[in-house]
Rosetta silent file (secondary structure, phi, psi, omega in degrees, C-alpha in Angstrom):
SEQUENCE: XXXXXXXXXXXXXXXXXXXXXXXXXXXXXXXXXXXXXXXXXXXXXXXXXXXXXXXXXXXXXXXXXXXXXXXXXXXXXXXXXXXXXXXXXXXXXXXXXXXXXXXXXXXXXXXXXXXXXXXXXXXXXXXXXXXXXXXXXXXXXXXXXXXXXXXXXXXXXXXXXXXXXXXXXXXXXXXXXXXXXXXXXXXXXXXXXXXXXXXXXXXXXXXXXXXXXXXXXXXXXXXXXXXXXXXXXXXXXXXXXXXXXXXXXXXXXXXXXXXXXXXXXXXXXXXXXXXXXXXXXXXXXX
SCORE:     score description
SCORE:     0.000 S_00000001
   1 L     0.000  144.878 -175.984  -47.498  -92.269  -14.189 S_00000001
   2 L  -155.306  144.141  159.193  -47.776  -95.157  -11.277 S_00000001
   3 E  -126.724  137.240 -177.945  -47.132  -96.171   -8.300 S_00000001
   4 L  -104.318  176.740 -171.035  -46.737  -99.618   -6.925 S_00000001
   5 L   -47.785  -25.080  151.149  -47.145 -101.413   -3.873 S_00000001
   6 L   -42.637  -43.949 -133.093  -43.543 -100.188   -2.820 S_00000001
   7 L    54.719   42.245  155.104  -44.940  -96.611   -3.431 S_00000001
   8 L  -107.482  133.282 -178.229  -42.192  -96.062   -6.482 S_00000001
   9 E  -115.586  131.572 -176.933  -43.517  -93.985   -8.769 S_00000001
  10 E  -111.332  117.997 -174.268  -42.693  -94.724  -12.520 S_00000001
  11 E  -137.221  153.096  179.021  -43.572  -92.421  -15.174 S_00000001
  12 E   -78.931   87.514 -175.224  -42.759  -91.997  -18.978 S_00000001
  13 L   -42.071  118.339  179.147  -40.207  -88.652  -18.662 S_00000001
  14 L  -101.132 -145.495 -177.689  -41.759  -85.618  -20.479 S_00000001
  15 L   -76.696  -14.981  168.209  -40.108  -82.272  -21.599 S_00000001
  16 L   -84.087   -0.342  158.507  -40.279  -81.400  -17.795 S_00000001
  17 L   -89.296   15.765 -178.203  -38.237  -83.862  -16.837 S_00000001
  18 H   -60.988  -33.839 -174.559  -35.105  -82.707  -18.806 S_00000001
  19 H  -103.746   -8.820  164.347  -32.780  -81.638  -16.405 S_00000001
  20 H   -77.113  -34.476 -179.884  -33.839  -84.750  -14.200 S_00000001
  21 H   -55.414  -53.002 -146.478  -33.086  -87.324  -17.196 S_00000001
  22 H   -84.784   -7.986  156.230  -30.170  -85.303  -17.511 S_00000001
  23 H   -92.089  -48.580 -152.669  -28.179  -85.351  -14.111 S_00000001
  24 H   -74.251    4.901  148.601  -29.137  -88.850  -13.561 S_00000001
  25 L   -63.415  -51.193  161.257  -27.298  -89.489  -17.256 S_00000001
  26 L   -65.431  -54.381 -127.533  -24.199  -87.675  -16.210 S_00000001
  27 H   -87.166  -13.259  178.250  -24.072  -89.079  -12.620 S_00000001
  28 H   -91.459   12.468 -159.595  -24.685  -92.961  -13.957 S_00000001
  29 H  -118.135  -57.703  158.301  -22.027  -91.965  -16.579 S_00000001
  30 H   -85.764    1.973 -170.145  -19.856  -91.006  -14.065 S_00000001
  31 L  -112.907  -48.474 -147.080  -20.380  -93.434  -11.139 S_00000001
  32 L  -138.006   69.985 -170.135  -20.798  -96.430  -13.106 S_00000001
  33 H   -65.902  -27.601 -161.101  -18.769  -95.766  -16.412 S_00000001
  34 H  -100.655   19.860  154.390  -18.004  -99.306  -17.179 S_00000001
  35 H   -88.060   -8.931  178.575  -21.836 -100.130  -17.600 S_00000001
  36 L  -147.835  142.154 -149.629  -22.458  -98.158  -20.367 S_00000001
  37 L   -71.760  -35.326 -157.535  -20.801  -98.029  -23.979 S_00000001
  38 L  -109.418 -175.325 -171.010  -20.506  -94.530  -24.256 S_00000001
  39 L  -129.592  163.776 -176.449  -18.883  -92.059  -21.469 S_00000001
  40 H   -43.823  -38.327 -156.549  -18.917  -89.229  -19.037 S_00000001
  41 H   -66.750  -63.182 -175.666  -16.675  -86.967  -21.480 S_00000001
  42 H   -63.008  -20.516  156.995  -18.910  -87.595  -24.402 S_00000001
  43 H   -28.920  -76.120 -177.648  -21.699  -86.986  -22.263 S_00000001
  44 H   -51.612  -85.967  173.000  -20.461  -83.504  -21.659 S_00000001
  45 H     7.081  -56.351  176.928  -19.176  -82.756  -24.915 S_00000001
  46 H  -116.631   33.109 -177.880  -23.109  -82.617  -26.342 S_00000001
  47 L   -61.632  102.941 -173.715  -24.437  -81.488  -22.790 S_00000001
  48 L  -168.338  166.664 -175.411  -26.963  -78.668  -24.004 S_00000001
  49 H   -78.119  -32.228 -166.522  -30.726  -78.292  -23.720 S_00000001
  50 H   -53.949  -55.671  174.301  -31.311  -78.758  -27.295 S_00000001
  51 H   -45.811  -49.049 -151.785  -29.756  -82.534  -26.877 S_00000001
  52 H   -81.213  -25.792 -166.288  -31.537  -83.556  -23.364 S_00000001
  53 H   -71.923  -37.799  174.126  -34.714  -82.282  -25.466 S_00000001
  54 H   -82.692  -39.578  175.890  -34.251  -84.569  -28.354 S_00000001
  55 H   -55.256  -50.829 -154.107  -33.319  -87.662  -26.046 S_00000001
  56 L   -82.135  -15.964 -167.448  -36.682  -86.945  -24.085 S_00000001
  57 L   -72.854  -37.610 -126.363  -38.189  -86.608  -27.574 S_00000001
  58 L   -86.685  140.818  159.562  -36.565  -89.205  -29.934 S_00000001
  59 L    -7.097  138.950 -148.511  -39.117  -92.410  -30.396 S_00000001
  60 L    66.362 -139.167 -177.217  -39.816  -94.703  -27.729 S_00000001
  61 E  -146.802  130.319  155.828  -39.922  -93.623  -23.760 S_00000001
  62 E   -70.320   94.506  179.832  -37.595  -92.363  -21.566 S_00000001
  63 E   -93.554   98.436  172.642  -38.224  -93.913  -17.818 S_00000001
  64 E   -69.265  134.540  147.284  -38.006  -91.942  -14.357 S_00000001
  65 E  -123.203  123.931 -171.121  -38.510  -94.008  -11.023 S_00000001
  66 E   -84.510  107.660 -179.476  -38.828  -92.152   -8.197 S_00000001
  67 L   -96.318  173.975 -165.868  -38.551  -94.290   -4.751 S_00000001
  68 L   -44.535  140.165  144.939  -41.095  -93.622   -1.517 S_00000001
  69 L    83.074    4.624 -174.984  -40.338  -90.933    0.449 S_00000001
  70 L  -120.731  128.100  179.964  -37.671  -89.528   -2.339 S_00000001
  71 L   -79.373   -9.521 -164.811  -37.906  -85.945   -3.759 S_00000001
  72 L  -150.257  141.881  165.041  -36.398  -86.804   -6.980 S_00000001
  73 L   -41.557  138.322  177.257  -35.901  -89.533   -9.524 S_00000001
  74 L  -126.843   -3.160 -178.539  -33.050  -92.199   -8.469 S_00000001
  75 E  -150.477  119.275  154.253  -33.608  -94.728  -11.306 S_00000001
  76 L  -136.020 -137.109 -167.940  -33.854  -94.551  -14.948 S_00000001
  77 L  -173.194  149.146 -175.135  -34.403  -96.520  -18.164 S_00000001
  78 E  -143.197  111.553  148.389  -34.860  -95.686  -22.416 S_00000001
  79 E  -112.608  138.397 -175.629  -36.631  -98.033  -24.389 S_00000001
  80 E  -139.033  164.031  175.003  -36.673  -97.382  -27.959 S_00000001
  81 L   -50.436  119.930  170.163  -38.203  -98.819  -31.290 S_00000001
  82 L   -62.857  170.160 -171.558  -36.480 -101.219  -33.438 S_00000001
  83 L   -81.038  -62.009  167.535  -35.317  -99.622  -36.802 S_00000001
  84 L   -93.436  169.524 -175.868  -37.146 -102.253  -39.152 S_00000001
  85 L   -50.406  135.161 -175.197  -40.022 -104.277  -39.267 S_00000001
  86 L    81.381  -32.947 -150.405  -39.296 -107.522  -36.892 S_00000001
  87 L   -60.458  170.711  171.528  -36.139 -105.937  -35.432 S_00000001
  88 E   -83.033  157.663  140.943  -36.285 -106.215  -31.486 S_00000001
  89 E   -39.711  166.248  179.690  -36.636 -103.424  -29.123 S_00000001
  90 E  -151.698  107.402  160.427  -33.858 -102.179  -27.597 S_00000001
  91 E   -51.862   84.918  147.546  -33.722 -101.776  -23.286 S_00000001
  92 L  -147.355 -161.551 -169.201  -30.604  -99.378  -22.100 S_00000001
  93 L    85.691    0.841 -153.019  -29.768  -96.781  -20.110 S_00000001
  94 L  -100.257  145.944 -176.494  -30.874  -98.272  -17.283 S_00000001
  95 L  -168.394  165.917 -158.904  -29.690  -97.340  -13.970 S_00000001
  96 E  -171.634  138.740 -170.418  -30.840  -96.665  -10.053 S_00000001
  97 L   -63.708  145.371  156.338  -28.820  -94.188   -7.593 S_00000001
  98 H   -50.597 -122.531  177.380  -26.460  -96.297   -5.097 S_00000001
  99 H     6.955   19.222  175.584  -28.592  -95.119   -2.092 S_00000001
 100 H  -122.293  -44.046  176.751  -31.937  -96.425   -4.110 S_00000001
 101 L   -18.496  120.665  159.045  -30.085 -100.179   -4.809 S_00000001
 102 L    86.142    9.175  169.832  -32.352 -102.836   -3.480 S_00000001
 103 L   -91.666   -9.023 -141.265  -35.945 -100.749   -3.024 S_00000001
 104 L   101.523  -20.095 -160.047  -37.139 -102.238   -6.253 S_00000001
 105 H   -82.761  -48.245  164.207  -36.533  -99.343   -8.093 S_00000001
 106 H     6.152  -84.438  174.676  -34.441 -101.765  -10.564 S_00000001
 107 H   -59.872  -36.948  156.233  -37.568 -104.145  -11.422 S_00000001
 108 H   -32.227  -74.431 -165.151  -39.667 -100.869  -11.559 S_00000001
 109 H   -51.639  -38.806 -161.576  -38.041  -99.722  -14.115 S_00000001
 110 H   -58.836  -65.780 -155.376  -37.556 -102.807  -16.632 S_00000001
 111 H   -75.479   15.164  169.807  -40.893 -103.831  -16.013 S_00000001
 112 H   -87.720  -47.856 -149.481  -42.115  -99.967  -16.960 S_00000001
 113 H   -93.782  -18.357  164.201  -40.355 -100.726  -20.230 S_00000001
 114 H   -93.242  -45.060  167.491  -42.011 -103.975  -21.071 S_00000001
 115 H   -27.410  -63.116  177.944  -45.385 -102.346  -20.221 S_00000001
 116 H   -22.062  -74.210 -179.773  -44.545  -99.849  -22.523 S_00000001
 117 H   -37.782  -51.434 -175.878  -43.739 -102.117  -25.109 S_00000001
 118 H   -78.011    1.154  173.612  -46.747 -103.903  -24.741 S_00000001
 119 H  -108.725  -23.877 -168.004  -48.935 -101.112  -25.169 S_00000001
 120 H  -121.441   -7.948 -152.271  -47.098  -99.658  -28.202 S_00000001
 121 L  -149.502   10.984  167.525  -44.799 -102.500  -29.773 S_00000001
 122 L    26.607  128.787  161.797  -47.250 -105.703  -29.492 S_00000001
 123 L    61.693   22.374 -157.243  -45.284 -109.291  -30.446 S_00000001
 124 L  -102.050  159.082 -174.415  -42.504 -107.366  -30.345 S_00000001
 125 E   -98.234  142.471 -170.522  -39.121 -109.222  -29.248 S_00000001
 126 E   -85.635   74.479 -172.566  -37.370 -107.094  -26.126 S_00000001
 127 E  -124.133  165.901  179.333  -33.038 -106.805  -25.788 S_00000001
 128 E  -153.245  143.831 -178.698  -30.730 -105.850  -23.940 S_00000001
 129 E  -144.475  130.601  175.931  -27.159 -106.113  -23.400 S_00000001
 130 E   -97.853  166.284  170.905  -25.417 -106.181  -20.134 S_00000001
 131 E   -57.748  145.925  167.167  -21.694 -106.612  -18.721 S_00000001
 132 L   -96.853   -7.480  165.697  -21.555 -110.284  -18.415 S_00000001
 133 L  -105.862    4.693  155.009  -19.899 -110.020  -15.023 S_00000001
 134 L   -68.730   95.326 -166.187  -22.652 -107.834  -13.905 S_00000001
 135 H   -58.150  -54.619 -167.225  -24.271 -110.730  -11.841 S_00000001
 136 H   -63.376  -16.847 -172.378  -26.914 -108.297  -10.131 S_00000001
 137 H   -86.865  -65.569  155.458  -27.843 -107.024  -13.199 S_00000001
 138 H   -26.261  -55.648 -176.730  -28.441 -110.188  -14.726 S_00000001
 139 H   -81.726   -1.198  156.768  -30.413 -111.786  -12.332 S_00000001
 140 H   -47.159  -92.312 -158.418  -32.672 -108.597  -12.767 S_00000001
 141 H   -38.338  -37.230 -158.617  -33.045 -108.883  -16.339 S_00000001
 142 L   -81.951   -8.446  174.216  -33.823 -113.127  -15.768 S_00000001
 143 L   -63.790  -31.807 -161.836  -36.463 -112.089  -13.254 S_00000001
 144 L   -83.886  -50.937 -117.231  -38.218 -109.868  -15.596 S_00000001
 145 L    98.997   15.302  161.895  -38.150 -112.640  -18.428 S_00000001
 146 L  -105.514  139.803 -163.815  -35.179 -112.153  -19.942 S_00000001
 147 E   -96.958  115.265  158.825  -32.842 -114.749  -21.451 S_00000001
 148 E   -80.415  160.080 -166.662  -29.212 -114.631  -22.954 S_00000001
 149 E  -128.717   -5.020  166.457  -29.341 -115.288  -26.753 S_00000001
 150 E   117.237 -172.113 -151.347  -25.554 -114.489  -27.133 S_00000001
 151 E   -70.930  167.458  155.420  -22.827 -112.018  -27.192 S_00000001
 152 L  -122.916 -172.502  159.737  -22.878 -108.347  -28.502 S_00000001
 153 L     1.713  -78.252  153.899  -20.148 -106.257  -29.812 S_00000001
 154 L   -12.853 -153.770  115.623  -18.320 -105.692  -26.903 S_00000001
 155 L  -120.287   25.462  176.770  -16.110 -108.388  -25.695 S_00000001
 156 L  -141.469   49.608   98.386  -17.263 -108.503  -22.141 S_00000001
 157 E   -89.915  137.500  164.390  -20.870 -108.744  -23.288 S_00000001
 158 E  -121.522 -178.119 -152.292  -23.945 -110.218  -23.885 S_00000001
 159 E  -109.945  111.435  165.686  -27.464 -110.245  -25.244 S_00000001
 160 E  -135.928  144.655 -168.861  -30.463 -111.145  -23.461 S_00000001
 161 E  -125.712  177.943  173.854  -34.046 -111.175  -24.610 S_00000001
 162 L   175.971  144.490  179.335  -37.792 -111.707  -23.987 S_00000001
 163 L   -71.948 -171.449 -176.712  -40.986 -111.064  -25.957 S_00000001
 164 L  -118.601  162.942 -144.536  -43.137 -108.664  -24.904 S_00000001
 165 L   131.046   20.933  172.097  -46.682 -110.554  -23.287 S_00000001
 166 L   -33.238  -70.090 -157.615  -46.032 -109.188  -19.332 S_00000001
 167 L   -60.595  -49.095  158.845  -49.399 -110.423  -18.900 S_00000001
 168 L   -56.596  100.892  150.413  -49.358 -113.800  -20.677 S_00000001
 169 L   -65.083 -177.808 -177.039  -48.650 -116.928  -18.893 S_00000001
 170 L  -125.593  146.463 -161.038  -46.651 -119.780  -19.553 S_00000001
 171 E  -113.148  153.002 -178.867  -47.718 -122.850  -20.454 S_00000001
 172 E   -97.206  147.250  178.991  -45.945 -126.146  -19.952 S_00000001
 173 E  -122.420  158.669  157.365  -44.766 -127.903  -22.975 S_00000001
 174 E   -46.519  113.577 -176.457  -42.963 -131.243  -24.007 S_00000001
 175 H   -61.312  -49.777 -171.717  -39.364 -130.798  -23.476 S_00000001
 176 H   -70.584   -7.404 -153.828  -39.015 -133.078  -26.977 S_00000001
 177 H  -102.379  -35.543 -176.983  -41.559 -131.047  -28.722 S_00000001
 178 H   -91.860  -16.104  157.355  -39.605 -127.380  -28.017 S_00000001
 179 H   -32.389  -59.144  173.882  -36.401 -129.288  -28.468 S_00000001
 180 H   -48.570  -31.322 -157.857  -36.907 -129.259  -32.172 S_00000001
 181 H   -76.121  -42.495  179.154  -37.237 -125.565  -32.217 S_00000001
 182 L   -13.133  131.273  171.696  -33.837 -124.804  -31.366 S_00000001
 183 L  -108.216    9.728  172.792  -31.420 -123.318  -33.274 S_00000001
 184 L  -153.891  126.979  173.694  -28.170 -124.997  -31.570 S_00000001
 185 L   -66.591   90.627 -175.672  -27.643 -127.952  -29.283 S_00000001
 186 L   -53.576  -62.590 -167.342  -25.411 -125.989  -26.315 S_00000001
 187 L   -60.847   45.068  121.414  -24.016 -129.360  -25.225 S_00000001
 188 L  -125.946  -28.150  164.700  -22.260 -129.115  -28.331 S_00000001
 189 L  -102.038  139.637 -177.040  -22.039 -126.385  -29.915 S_00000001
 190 L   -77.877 -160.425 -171.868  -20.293 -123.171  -27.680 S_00000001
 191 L  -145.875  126.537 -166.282  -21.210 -119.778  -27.875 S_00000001
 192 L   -76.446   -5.311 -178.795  -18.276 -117.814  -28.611 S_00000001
 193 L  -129.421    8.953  120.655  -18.960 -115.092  -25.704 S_00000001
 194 L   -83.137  151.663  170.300  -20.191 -117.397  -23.026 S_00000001
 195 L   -67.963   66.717 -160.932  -17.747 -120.037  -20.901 S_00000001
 196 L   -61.414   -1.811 -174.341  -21.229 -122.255  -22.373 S_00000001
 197 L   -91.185  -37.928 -147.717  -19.941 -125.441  -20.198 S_00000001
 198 L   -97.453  -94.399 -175.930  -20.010 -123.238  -17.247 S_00000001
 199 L   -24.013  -21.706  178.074  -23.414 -121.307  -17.792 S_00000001
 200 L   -90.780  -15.071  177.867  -25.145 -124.845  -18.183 S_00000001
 201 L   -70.855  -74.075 -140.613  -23.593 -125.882  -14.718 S_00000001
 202 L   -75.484  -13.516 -178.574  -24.907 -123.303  -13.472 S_00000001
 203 L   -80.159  -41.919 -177.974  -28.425 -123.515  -15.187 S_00000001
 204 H   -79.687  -13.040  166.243  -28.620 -127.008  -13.665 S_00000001
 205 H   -81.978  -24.305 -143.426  -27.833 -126.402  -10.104 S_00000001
 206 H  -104.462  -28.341  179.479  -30.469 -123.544   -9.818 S_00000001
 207 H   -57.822  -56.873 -179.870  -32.810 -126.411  -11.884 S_00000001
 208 H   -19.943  -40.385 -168.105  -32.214 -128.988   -9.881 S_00000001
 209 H   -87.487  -87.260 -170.564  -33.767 -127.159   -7.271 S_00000001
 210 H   -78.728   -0.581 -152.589  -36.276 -125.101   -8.665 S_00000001
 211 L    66.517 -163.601 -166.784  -36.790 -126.417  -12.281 S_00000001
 212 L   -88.943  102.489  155.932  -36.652 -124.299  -15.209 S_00000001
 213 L   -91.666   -3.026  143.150  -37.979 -120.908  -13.752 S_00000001
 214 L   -66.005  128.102  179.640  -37.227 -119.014  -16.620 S_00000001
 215 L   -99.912  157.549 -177.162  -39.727 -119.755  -19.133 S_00000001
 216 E   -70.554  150.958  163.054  -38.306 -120.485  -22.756 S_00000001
 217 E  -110.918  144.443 -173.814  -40.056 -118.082  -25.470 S_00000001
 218 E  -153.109  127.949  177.943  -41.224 -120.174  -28.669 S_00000001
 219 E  -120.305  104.447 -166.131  -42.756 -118.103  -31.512 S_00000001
 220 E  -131.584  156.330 -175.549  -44.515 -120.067  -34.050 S_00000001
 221 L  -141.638 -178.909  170.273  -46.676 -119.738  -36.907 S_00000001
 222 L   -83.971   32.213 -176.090  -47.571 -122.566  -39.593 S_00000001
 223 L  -127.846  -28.272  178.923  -44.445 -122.715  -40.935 S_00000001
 224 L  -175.444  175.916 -169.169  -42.044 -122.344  -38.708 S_00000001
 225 E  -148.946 -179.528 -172.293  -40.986 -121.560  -35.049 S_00000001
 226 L  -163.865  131.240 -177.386  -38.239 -119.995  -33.380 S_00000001
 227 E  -110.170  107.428  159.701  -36.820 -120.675  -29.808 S_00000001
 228 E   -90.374  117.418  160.365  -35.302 -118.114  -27.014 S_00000001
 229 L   133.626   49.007  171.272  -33.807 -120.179  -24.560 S_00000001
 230 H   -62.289  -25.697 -154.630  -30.905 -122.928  -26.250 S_00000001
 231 H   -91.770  -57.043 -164.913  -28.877 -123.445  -22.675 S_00000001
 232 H   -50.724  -54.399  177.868  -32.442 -123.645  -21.017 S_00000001
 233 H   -61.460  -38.441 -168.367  -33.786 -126.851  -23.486 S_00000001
 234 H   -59.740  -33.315 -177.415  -30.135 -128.058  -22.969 S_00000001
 235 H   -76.126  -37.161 -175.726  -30.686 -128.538  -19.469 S_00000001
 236 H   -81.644  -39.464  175.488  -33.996 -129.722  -19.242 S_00000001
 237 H   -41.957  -61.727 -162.004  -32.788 -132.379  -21.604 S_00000001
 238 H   -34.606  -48.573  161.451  -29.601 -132.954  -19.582 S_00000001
 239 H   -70.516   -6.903 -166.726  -32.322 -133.737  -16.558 S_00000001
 240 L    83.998    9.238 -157.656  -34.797 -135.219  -18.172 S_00000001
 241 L   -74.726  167.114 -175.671  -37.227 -133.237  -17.588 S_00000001
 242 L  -105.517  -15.524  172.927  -40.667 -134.165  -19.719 S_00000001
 243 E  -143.476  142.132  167.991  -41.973 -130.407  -19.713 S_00000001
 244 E  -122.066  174.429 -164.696  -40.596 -126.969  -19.437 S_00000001
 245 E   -91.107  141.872 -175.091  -42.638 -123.833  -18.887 S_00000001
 246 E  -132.478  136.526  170.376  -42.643 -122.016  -22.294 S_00000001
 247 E   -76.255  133.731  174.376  -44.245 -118.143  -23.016 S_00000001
 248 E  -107.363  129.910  153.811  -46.108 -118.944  -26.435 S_00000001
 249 E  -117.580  158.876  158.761  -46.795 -116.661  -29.090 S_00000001
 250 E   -67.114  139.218  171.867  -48.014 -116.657  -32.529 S_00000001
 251 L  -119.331  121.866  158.601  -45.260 -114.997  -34.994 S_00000001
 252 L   -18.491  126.467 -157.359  -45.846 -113.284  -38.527 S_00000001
 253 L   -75.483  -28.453  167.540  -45.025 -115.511  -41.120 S_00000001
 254 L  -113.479  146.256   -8.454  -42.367 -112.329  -42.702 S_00000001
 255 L   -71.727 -165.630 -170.133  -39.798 -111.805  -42.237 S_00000001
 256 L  -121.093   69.414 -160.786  -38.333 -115.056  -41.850 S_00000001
 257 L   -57.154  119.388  144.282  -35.631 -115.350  -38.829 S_00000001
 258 L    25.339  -93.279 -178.513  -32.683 -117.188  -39.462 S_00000001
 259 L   -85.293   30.294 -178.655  -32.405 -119.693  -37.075 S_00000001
 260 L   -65.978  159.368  124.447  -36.485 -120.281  -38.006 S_00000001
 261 E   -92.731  133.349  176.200  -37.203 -124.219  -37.727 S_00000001
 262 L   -70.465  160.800  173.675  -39.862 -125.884  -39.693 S_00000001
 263 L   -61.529  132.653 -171.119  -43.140 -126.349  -38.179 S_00000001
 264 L  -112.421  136.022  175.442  -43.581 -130.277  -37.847 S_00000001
 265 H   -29.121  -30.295 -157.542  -47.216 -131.035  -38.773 S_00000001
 266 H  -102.945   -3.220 -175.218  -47.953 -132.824  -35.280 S_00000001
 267 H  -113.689  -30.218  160.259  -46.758 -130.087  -33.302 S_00000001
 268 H   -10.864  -69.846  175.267  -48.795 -127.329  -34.942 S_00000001
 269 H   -36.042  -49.158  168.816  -51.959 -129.067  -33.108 S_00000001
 270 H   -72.391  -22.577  116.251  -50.266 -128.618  -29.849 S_00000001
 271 H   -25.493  -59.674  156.641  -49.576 -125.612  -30.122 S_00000001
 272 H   -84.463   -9.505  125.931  -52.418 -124.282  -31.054 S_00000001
 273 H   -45.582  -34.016 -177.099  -54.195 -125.749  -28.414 S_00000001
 274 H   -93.829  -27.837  167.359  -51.912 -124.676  -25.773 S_00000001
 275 H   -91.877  -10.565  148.825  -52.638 -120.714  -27.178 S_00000001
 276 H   -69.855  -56.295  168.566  -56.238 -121.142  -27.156 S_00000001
 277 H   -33.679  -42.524 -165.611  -55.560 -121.994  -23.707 S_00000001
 278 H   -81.790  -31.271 -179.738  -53.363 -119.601  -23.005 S_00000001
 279 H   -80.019  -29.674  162.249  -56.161 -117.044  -24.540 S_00000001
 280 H   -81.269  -32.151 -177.081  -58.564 -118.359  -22.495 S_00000001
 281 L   -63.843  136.759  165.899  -57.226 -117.852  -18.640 S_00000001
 282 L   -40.621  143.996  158.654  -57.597 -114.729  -16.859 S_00000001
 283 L   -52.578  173.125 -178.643  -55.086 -112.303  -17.265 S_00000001
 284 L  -154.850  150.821 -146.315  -52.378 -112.236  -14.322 S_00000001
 285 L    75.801   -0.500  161.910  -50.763 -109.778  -12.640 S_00000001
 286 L   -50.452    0.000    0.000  -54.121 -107.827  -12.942 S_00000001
């Protein structure tokens, strides 16, 4: 349990929170149905103590935030364990009372759920998948450090990620050197569940301005590397830029993702230089 400089208090929901998880499940179920895959009806349907017991139970953490001056939770959140080794985490449930909107409680939560992660899940990669025309929601998620990485299921959704590393800063890199990492060139290849011509306009006005303030995640080992953040490198290219900011980690050499790129001998060096670095600096946010 915590409270932050708001005075929202965030805590990891035990068995005495069961009937609090469990209106604010109906009432986001019912309020905001077309944010979440499953619904109010089925909701009811397996409404019993036995369920809300196992939900507060089942692996990972179920997160109430309570905001100042509030008698009761108004925001919550579920992070749970991927099913195999390497799989990502998986960030849903999340939701905050109209009347709470815009205290904070939002950023509370998420950033309860990467703590988490980071205490219990190490290296671990972080998703989530939002509405893709929830804008407010989005620009949440990219505050915390999250990314989209493409569509899910749905056809008015996507996927956005981030390791887990709250704590870790980001180090600037060679825009040609995380270029390589990539696993798609956006100016050319689309994304079949973003308008990807649009989303790069749009990457590049907020750059212009600000630069890249999302940092790119690059996971590398001596073999390979792996990049979150194609539209982001696309951009930096588009602008020229000679460095974007990138969170670095070392990755286990197994499994082997997919979209892995090999490690090129000359960037290895750089790399591991820039995470001794990164290993040396005070933590932040401390």
């Amino acid at each position: 349990m915590s409270r932050d400089g708001d005075g929202i208090l965030v805590a990891v929901a035990g068995p005495e929170d069961r009937e609090a998880w469990r209106g604010l499940r109906l009432r986001s179920l019912r309020e905001d149905p077309q944010a979440f895959a499953t619904t109010y009806a089925k909701a009811l349907a397996r409404d019993s103590d036995e369920h809300w017991a196992r939900a507060i139970a089942a692996p990972g953490a179920c997160i109430l935030a309570t905001p100042a001056g509030a008698d009761a939770p108004l925001g919550m959140a579920r992070i749970v364990p991927g099913e195999a080794p390497g799989a990502p985490a998986s960030i849903f449930s999340v939701w905050v009372a109209p009347e709470a909107r815009g205290t904070g409680l939002g950023r509370a939560l998420v950033e309860q759920c990467i703590g988490w992660a980071e205490d219990h899940l190490p290296e671990a990669r972080l998703r989530l998948v939002v509405v893709e025309t929830g804008t407010a929601a989005r620009r949440l998620y990219a505050r915390c450090g999250f990314g989209v990485v493409g569509g899910a299921a749905g056809p008015d959704e996507i996927v956005m990620e981030r390791r887990t590393g709250r704590e870790t800063p980001a180090v600037h890199l060679p825009t040609a050197l995380v270029a390589r990492y990539r696993a798609v060139d956006r100016e050319h290849v689309g994304s079949a569940h973003l308008d990807t011509a649009a989303h790069l306009d749009e990457i590049e006005a907020d750059a212009r301005v600000h630069g890249i303030r999302t940092p790119l995640d690059l996971a590398a080992n001596e073999e390979f590397a792996t990049l979150d953040g194609n539209h982001r490198i696309a951009v930096a290219q588009r602008l020229g830029l000679p460095e974007v900011p990138v969170h670095l980690t070392r990755w286990p050499r197994t499994p082997r993702p997919a979209h892995a790129r090999p490690m090129h001998e000359e960037d290895l060096a750089v790399l591991e230089g820039a995470l001794r670095d990164v290993r040396s600096r005070p933590p932040t946010g401390t």
